[in-house]
Each structure stands twice: as C-alpha cells, then as structure tokens.
N, C-alpha and C positions, 0 to 999 in steps of 0.2 A: 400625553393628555392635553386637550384644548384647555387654554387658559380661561378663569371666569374674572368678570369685572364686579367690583366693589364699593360702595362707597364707607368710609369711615370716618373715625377721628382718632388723629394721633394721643398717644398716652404714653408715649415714652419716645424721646431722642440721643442718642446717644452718640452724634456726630456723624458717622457714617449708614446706624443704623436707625428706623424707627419702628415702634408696637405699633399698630394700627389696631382700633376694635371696632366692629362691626356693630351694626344696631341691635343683632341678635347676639351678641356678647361676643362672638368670636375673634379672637387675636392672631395675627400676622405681622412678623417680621418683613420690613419690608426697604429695599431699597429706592432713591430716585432713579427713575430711567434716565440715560444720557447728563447733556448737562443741563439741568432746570436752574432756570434764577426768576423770581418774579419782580414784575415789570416795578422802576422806580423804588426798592428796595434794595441797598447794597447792605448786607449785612452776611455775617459769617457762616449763616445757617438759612437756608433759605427758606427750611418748612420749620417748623413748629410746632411744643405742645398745646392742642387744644384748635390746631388746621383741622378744616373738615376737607378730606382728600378725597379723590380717585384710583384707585388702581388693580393691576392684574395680577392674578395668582397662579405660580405655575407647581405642578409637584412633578419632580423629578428623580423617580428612587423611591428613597424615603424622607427626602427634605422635600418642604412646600414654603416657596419664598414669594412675596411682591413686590411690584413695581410702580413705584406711583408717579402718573404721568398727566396727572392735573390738581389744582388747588381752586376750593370753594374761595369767592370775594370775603375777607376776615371785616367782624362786625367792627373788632378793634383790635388792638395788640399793644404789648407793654416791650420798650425799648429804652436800651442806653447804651453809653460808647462800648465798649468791647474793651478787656481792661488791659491785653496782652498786646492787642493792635490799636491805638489811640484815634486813627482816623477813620476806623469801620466800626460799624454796629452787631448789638447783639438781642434779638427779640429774644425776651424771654418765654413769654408765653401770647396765646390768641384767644380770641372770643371770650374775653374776662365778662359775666356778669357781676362780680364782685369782687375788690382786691382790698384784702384786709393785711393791714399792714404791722405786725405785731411790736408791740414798742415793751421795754424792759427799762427801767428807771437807774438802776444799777448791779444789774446783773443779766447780762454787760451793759454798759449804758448803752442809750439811745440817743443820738444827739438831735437837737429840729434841725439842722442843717439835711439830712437823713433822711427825717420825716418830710419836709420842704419839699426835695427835690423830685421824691416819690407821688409826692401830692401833687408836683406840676404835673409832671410825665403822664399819671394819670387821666389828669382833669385834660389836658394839651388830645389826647389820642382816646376820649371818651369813654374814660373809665370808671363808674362809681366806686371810690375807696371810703372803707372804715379804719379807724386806727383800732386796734385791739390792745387795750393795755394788758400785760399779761403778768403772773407770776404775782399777783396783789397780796396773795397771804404770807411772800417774804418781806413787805415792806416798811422798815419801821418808821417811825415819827415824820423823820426830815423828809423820808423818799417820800412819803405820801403825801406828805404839802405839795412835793414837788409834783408827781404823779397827779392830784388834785385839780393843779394849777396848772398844768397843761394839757390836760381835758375841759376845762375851761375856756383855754384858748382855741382850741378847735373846735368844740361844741358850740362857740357863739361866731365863731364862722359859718358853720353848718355842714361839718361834718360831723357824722354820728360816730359816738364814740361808745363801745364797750367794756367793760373791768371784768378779770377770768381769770381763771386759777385752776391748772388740770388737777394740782396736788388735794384742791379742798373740795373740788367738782362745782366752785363757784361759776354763776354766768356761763356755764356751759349750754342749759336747756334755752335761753335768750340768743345766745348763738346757733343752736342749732336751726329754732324758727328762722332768724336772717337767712340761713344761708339753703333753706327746701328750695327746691327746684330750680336752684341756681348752679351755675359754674363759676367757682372761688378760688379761689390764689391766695396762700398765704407767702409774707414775703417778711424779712429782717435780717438783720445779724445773724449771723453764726451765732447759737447759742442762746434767744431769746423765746427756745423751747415751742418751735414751729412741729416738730414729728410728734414731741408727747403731747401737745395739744389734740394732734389729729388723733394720737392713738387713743384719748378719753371719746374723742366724738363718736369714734368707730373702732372699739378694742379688738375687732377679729383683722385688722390691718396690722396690727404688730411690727409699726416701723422701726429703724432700728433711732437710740438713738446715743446721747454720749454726755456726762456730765462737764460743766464750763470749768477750763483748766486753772485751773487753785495760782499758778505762778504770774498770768497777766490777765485773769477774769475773762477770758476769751474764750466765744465760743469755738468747739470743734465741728469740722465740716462730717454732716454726717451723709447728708444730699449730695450725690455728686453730680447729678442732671437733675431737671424738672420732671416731674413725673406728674400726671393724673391717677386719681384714685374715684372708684366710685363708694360713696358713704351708702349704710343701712337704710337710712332717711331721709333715699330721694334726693341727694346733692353728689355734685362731685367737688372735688379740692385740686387743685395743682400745688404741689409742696415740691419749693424752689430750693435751691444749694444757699447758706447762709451771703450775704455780699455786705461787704467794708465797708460803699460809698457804689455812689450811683450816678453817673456822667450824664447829661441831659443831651440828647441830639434836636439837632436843625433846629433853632429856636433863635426869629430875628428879635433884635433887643428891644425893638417896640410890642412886641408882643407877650413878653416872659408874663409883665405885671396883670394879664386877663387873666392865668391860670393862677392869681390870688384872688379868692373871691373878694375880699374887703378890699381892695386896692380896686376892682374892676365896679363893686360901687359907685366909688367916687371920679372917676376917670372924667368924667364928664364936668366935674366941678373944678378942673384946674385951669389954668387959666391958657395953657397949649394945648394944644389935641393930641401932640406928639409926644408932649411931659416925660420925660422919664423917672420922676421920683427922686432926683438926684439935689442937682442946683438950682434948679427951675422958682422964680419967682414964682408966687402965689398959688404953691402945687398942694391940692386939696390932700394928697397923702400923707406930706409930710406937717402936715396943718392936724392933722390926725393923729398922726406919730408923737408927735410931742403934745397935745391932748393927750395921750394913755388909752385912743381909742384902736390905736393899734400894737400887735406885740411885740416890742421892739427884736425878738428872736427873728419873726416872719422878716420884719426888715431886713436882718442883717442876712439872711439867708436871700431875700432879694436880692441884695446886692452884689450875694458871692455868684448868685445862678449870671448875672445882668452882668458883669464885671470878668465874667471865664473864668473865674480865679479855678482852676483846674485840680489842685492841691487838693481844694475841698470833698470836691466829686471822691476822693479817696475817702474820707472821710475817717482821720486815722484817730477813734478814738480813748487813744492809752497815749495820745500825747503827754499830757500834765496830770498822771498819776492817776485819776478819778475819773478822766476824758471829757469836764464841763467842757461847754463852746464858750465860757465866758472867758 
C-alpha cells in the first residue's frame, strides 16, 4: 500500500516512540525516519510533546506505523539540563500557551529556589507561567501564612497566581476559564497532586495516581513521560513526570537578572549597565533589597541561578527535615 502523509501533533514520547494525532482525532505510532536532530538544538530527544510534525503512514499486514520526517518552527519550548547527562539538554515539552506551575507548601514542600528557576526558563524561552497553589484545604495556620505570603510575592510581581483544591473542588471552575482554548503544562514535584488535579478537570481521563509516601513526604513518580491530554472543555494539558530541581541552560550571567521582572525594572537605575546585582556600587537592586522592596527569596535564588551553584538545580528538598531554603 502507498504510504499517505500527515500532519499532526505529538501527544506522547516515549523515547524511541512517539503518538502523533491528527486534527481529525486519529493517532499513530510513529517513528523518526533516519537520523533527525534540529538545527542549533542539542538535546537528548530531538522531537517533543506538543511538536506539530510531519509524517508517513505505512500499513504493512496488520500493523500501520509512521515516520516523521519534518518538524513545524516551535512557537516556544520548556528546557533544562538533562539530569543523568549534565552537559546535554532535555525539552520537556513545546508550544506552551500556559505553564502552570503547581506549588505545595508542605506536602511536599515547594521551595522558591524551584519556583525561581522555572520562572526564569519560562520567562527566558517565552512562556506565560501561573503558579498554582494547590491542596489549600490541608493547610493549617503556619502553612497558610506561609502559602499567603508567597502569593504575595509573586502576585506583586505580576504573576498571576491561583488557590485550588481537587479534594474541595475549590478554584477549580477559575481554572478551568484560564486554561479554554489553550495548550497547558502542568509541572512540580513529584507529589504536589498534578494527575488528581487533572482528573477533577476532566474525570473521564482517570489518571493514575499515588499517595505521598508517609516515611520522607515525598512524592511518587506516577508520570513516567509527558503526555498531552485533550480536556472536555476545549483545552489541552501536558502532565509532566514529577522533577527534584530544574538546571537552567545557556544563560550568559548578564542576562539571568531580565528573567526577574522586578530586578529588570530597575536595571536601568544602577549606576553600570553591566551591574551584576552583586558588589557593584550604587546598584539600584540591592538599594531595593535592603528597602524590603524586594524578596530577599527571589535574591537568594538570583544568586544560586548567577553563581551555577549546580547543587541547587537539584533542588533536594528533605535536606533539614521540613526542606525550608532558609
């Protein structure tokens, strides 16, 4: 049988293999033909969930497999180091219109270092992110100060921030308006309840998922790839594998401080152009920072992205018992 050609978008990788679905719904397994790498991308995986591809379908027998032998120009894509190879990359997913980033106060915590470096990556490769605070109806007194108080800090940066609870069906219907007609990413820790979230959005998806293990509050991987999903109500989601810490690529050190919005303010008011935020006389940042106009977290998370401190990209947080950054 003559082969026919396709175009689609990926919805599932799985290293050697990928789902491709067509705009009429139909899915195909499909391999790359030959050796593909795209241009000025070195990373481990060369296509991705959420590439709009090309490719041919053959059936042979009773198997019908394809071959994808072009890639649409990606509007953006979410990337960081590769956690098993340190010097190559790993895109997570492509064509984000939204990456909501779901944060957990303490169960498991969240650290800003975490949040930080997800905020840069985004902002850096043109990604609108939300933080999602999630799981609000287990929070008692302390966490919700804390919880409170770092919606705050983001919120008067100017990102938007959400509160949701799949257990209460809190800020569910505010979430679903964000996310019509868009292409979504949810992304965090292992364990800060990224599948039952989805499965309150859209209950006939019945992901799987796993409760956070009682001996180090850690979530369990229930994700083992990225996957795309199409929701009831006109969105789709990519629901990513939980991750530790998040390694920042290509990023010269006069540049980190533009992906803080409050720091890219004042850039202009210091008295070098090239300031790094550090030692620099009369640096309008740190004239800020110690004002209380900035939050000394975002700082110190500055400094670990500016500084490679490398340890942190791991982001191990059960070091001291409770996992503060403090």
């Amino acid at each position: 049988m003559a082969s026919q050609t396709y175009t689609g978008i990926v919805y599932k990788s799985t290293g050697s293999w990928y789902t491709v679905q067509t705009e009429s719904g139909e899915q195909y397994n499909c391999r790359i033909k030959g050796k593909f790498r795209i241009k000025g991308i070195k990373s481990t995986n060369p296509i991705a969930v959420g590439d709009v591809v090309d490719f041919t379908v053959e059936t042979i027998g009773d198997e019908t497999t394809g071959q994808i032998f072009h890639i649409h120009t990606r509007k953006n894509y979410l990337i960081r180091k590769s956690v098993n190879l340190s010097k190559q990359t790993h895109i997570i997913a492509t064509n984000i219109d939204l990456l909501f980033i779901l944060v957990t106060i303490d169960n498991p915590v969240t650290t800003t270092s975490f949040i930080d470096r997800l905020l840069v990556t985004a902002r850096a490769y043109g990604i609108e992110a939300v933080l999602l605070f999630n799981k609000i109806d287990t929070l008692k007194e302390e966490s919700l100060d804390e919880q409170l108080y770092l919606q705050y800090i983001y919120d008067s940066i100017g990102y938007k921030c959400l509160r949701v609870s799949a257990a209460e069906n809190k800020g569910i219907d505010a979430l679903k308006e964000l996310m019509k007609g868009k292409t979504c990413m949810f992304t965090g820790h292992s364990g800060v309840g990224k599948s039952t979230l989805i499965n309150t959005l859209d209950p006939s998806l019945n992901l799987k998922t796993k409760e956070i293990s009682e001996q180090h509050q850690q979530g369990q991987h229930t994700t083992t790839f990225a996957e795309m999903f199409d929701l009831d109500f006109d969105a789709k989601i990519i629901d990513t594998p939980g991750i530790r810490g998040f390694g920042l690529v290509d990023m010269e050190p006069q540049e980190i401080s533009d992906y803080f919005p409050e720091f890219f303010v004042l850039k202009d008011q210091c008295k070098f152009n090239n300031c790094l935020h550090k030692e620099e006389p009369k640096c309008a940042v740190k004239d800020a920072l110690n004002a209380d106009e900035i939050a000394w977290s975002r700082y110190k998370s500055y400094l670990q992205i500016l500084e490679g401190d490398e340890e942190n990209y791991r982001t191990d947080i059960y070091a001291n018992g409770k996992g503060n950054e403090e």
